[in-house]
N, C-alpha and C positions, 0 to 999 in steps of 0.2 A: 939559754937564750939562743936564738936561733940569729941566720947570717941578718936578717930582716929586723931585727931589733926586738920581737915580739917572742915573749913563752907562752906557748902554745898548752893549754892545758882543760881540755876537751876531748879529750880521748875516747872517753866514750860517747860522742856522734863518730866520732873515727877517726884512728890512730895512724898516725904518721908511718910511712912504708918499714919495714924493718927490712936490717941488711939480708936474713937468709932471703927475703920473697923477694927483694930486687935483683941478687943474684939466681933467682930459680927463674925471673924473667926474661933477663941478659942471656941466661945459659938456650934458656927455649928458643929466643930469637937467632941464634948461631948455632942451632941445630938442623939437620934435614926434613925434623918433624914439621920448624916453626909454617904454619897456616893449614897443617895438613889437618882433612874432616877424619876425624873418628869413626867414622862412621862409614867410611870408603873399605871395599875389599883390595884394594893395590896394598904394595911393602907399606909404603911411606903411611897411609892408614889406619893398617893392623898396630902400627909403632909407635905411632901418636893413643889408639885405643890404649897397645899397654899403657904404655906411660899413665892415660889418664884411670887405667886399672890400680897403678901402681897408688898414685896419690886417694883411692876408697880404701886402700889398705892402710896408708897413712891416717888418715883424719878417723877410719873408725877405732882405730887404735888407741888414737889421742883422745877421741869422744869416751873411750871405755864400756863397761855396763853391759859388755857380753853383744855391743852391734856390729854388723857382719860386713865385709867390704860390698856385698849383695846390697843394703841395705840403706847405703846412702847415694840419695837421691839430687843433685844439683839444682840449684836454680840462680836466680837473677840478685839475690839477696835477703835478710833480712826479713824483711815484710813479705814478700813472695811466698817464703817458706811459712811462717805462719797462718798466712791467707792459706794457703792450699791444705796446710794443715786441717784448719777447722770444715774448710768445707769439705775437704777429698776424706776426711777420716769422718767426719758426722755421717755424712749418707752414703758411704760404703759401711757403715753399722746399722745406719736403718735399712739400708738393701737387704741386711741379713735378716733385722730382726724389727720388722714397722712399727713395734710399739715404742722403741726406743727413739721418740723426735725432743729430750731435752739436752739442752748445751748448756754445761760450768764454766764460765770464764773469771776471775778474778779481778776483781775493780780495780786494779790498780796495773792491769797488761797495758803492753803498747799499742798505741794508737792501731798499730797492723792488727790486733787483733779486737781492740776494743770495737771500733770503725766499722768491723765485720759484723755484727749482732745483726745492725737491722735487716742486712740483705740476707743473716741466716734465716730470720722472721718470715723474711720473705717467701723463702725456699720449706717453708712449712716447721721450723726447731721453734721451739719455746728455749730462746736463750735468758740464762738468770748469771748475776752477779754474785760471786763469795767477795763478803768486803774482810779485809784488815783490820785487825787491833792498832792501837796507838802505836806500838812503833813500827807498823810497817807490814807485818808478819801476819799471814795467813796460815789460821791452825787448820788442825783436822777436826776441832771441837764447833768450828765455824762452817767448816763444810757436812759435816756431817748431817746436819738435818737436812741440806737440799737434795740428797742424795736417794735415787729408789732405783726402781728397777726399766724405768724409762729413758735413763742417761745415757746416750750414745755418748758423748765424751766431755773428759773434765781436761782444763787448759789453765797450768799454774805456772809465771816465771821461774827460773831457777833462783834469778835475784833481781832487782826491778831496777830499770833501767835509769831511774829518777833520785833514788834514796840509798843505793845499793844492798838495800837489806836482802839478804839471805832467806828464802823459802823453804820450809821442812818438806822438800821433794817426795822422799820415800816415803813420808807418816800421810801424805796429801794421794800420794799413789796408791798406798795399799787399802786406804778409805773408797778410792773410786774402785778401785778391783772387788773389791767386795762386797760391792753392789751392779758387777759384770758390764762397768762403763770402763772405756780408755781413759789414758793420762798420758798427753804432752805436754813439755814443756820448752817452753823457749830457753833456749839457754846464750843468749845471743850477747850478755852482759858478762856472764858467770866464765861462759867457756875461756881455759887458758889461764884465766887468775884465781880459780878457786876449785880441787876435785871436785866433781860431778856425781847426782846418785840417779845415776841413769839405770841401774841394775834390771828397775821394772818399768821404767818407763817404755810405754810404746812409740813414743816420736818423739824426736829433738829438733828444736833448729839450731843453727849456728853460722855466723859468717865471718865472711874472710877482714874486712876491713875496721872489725874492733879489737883484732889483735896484730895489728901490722902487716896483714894481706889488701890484697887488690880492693877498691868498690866493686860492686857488681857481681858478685860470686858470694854463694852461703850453699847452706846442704839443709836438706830433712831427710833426717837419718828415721827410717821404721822398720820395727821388725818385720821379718818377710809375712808372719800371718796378719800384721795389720789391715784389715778391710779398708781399702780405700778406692775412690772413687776419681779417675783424672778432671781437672780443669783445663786442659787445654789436649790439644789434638793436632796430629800432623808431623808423622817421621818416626814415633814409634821408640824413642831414644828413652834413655834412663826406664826400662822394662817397661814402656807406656804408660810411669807414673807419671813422666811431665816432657812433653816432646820440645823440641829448641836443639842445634847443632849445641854440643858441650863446649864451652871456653877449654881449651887445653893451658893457654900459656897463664889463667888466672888461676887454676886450678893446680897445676903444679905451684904456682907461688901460695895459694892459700896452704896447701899440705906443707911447704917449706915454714912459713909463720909459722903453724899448727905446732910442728915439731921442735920446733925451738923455744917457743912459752911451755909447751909443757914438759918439756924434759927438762927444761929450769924452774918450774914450777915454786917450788919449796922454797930455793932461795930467791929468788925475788915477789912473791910474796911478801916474807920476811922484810925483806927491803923496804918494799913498796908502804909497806904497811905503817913499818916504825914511820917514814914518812909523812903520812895522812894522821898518825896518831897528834905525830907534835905541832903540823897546822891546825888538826880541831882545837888540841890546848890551848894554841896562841890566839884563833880565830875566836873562840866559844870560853874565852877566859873571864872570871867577873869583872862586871864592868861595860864591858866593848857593845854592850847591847845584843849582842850577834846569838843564834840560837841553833843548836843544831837539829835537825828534821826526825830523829829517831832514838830512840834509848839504845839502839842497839849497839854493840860496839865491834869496831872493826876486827880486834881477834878470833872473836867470834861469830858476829852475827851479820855483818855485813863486809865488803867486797875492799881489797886493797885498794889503795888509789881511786877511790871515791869519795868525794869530802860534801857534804850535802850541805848546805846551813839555811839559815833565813836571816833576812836585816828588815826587823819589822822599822814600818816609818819611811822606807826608802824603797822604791820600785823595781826591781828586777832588769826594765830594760835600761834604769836612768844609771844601775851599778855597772851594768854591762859594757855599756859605753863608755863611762867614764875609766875603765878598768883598760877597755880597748885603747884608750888617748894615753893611756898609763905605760902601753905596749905587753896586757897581758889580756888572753884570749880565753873567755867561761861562757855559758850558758847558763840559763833559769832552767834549764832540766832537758825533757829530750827536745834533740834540735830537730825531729820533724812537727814538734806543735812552736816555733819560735815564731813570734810575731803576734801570738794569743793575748787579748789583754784579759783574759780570764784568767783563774788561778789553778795550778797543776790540779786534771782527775785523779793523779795517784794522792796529792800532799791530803785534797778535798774527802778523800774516801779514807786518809786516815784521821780524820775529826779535826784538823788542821784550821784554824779560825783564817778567814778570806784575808784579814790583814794582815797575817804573819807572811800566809804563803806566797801572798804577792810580793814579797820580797825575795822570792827564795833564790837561791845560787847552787849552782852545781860545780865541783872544781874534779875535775879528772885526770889522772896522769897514769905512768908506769916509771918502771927504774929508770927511764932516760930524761928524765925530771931531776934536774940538781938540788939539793935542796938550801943553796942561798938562793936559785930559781923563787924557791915554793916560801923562805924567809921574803923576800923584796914583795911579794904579790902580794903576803898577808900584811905587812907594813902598810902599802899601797892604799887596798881595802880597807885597813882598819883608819885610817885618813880620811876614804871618802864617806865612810859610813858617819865619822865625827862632825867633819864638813857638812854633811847633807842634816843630821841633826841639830845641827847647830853647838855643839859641842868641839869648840875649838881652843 
């Protein structure tokens, strides 16, 4: 619990600063670099560029999968990098090859990329939907048939932002390769709590503030032969795939994050995990009504420190709040659709009945989650859910 009285456990809309990136921004501000352009040929400058050279070396490190300090591209965050994804990599493939105007996205992406369809429509793509099996997961048996030789590119999460389920990355990438389309993938959930099989993929996203870096700072990492097309113009910076003066002092903090989840990777993980395992047992034990979102199981198939559930009977924002008066902090799933009285597109695209999912609950944390923290919150919960059913 924090100084404020509230546990905070929403992490993934974004995660509270972590010590290395508060100290990478402290350090930057009492430097001779702090406000200098990167972009200037003066000392001060050239010093701030390395620096911001040094942190492409870091993050593609941490990304894995053979991408190259070249390779990563900055932007404003999150959605940013997905948006320019779909548009900058689809018609930089049909630049090359015009028969190619169809777009793969999977039913269950984030609004940054769902959002995008109609105005690719616009822009001339026939964009189509791979939908999910029951728990969550997008095969290659599913994509396979929408697949030919017109696919400028296919766009699969690494793991969904809502359910945390786990995407078969590679088996999804070598289906689009082998029908001469791209495959990105957002990796904006997965990155830092789970390896990545970025090996074939041609674009990643990732940002800084889901794993204890700055707002406002993320990267799309592409291979250098990726054809891609800019969206924006003016300055000529990140090799003219997306122009904007670079954040240096966010960027040095996101590389500091970066490096520190993933070189502790394994063990908190492990951590994290056993965690979320013994709130689903307590949360989704018989009895309690409570229901969890997916078969999959966190060892395997879905993300540490994601606890997905549903409370059929009982409304998502009427849990929320009463959780909030409780002094603990959730969401119904991502917090840029909150406010929706519609029921999650990801829960709906996996055959999820309108009653269940309008209950649904997202509980999100990492190792800095106590867990008589994550005991009191399921207590808490298991309370209002009885109360609101009448089962007192």
């Amino acid at each position: 619990m924090d100084q404020n009285g509230f546990v905070y456990l929403d992490y993934a809309a974004s995660a509270p600063m972590s010590e290395p990136a508060r100290a990478a921004e402290l350090a930057y501000e009492g430097s001779d670099i702090a406000g200098a352009n990167p972009n200037s040929l003066h000392t001060l400058g050239r010093k701030a560029q390395q620096a911001l050279e040094k942190t492409r070396r870091d993050l593609a490190r941490c990304l894995g999968g053979g991408f190259r300090p070249s390779d990563v591209v900055y932007t404003s965050g999150g959605t940013e990098s997905n948006n320019i994804a779909l548009y900058g990599i689809s018609e930089g493939v049909r630049a090359r090859d015009r028969k190619r105007t169809r777009v793969i996205i999977s039913a269950i992406e984030h609004d940054s990329e769902i959002d995008v369809a109609p105005s690719l429509r616009g822009r001339g793509f026939d964009v189509e939907f791979v939908r999910p099996d029951r728990s969550g997961r997008v095969t290659a048996e599913a994509l396979e048939p929408l697949l030919d030789d017109r696919v400028a590119l296919v766009s699969v999460m690494s793991a969904n932002n809502e359910t945390g389920v786990v995407q078969p990355v590679a088996e999804l990438c070598r289906a689009a390769h082998a029908h001469g389309a791209l495959f990105h993938t957002d990796a904006v959930q997965a990155f830092g709590r789970i390896p990545l099989e970025l090996d074939e993929v041609d674009a990643v996203s990732a940002a800084a503030h889901k794993i204890g870096g700055p707002v406002g700072i993320a990267v799309l990492a592409m291979r250098g032969r990726t054809p891609f097309r800019p969206q924006g113009f003016g300055g000529g910076q990140e090799q003219g795939r997306r122009a904007g003066t670079q954040n240096v002092r966010s960027a040095l903090a996101f590389a500091a994050a970066a490096l520190d989840v993933c070189e502790n990777l394994s063990e908190r993980r492990a951590l994290v995990s056993a965690r979320a395992n013994r709130l689903y047992q307590t949360l989704c034990a018989e009895g309690t009504g409570i229901l969890p979102t997916t078969s999959a199981t966190i060892d395997e198939g879905r993300l540490p420190g994601m606890v997905s559930i549903m409370c059929p009977g009982v409304d998502s924002e009427t849990l929320i709040l009463k959780l909030d008066r409780a002094g603990f902090e959730v969401s119904a799933g991502s917090a840029c659709s909150s406010g929706s009285l519609d029921p999650s597109h990801v829960l709906s695209a996996m055959g999820i009945p309108r009653d269940q999912a309008l209950g649904a609950l997202r509980i999100s944390f990492d190792e800095r989650i106590a867990e008589d923290d994550l005991d009191r919150f399921a207590q808490a919960l298991l309370d209002i859910v009885r109360q609101q059913n009448g089962r007192l």
